[in-house]
C-alpha positions as CSV (number, residue, x, y, z in Angstrom):
1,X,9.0,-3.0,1.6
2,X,7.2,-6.0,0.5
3,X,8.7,-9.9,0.4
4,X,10.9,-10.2,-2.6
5,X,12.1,-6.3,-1.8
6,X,10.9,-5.6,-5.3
7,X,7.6,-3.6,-4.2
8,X,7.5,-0.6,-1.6
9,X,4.1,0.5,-0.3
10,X,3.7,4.3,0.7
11,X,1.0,6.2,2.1
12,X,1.0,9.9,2.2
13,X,-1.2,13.0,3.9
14,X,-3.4,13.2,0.5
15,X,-5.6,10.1,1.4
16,X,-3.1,8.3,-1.4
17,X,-1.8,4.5,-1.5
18,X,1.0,3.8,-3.9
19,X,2.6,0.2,-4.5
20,X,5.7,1.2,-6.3
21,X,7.6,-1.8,-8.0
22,X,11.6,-0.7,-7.6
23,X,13.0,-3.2,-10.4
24,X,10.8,-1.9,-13.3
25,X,10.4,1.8,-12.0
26,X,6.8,2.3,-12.4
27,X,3.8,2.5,-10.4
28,X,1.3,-0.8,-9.9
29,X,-1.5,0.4,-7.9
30,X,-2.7,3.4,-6.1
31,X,-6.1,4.6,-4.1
32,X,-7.6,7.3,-2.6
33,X,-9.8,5.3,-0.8
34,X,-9.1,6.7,2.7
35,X,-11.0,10.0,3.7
36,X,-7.7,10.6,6.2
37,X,-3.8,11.4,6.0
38,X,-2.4,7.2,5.5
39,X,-0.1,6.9,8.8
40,X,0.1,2.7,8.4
41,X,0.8,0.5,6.0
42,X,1.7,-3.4,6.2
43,X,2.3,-6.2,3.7
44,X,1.1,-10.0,5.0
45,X,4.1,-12.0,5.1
46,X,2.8,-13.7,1.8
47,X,3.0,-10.6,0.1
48,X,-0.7,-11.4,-0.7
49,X,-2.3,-8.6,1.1
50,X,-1.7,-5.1,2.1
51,X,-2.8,-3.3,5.0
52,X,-3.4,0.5,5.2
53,X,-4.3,2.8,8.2
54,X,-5.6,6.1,8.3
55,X,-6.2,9.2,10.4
56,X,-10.0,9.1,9.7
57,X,-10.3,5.7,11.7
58,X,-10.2,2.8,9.4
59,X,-8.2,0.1,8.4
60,X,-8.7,-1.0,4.5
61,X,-7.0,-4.7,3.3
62,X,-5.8,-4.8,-0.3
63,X,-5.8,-8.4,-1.7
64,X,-2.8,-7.9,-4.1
65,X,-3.3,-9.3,-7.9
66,X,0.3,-9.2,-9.2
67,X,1.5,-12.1,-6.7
């Protein structure tokens, strides 16, 4: 859950990063970027960036555009 607890990050076995925002129910990002199952994902404590681990060995930072 990201600062504000508006946006939750998920990351999921197909390679997929979603940034849901919880107050207006949609969807404001998502990537396929990873070539691995997603088994970590952070938010800076600005909110400003997001971090994402995967299975295939890399670690990917997101600056974040709707802060």
């Amino acid at each position: 859950i990201g600062p504000r607890n508006r946006i939750i990050a998920t990351g999921h076995s197909n390679h997929e990063i979603v940034l849901w925002d919880i107050v207006r129910k949609n969807i404001l990002f998502s990537s396929t970027d990873h070539r691995g199952e997603v088994t970590a994902i952070k938010f800076s404590p600005d909110g400003k960036f997001l971090m994402s681990g995967s299975n295939d060995g890399t670690i990917k930072i997101w600056k974040l555009e709707y802060t």
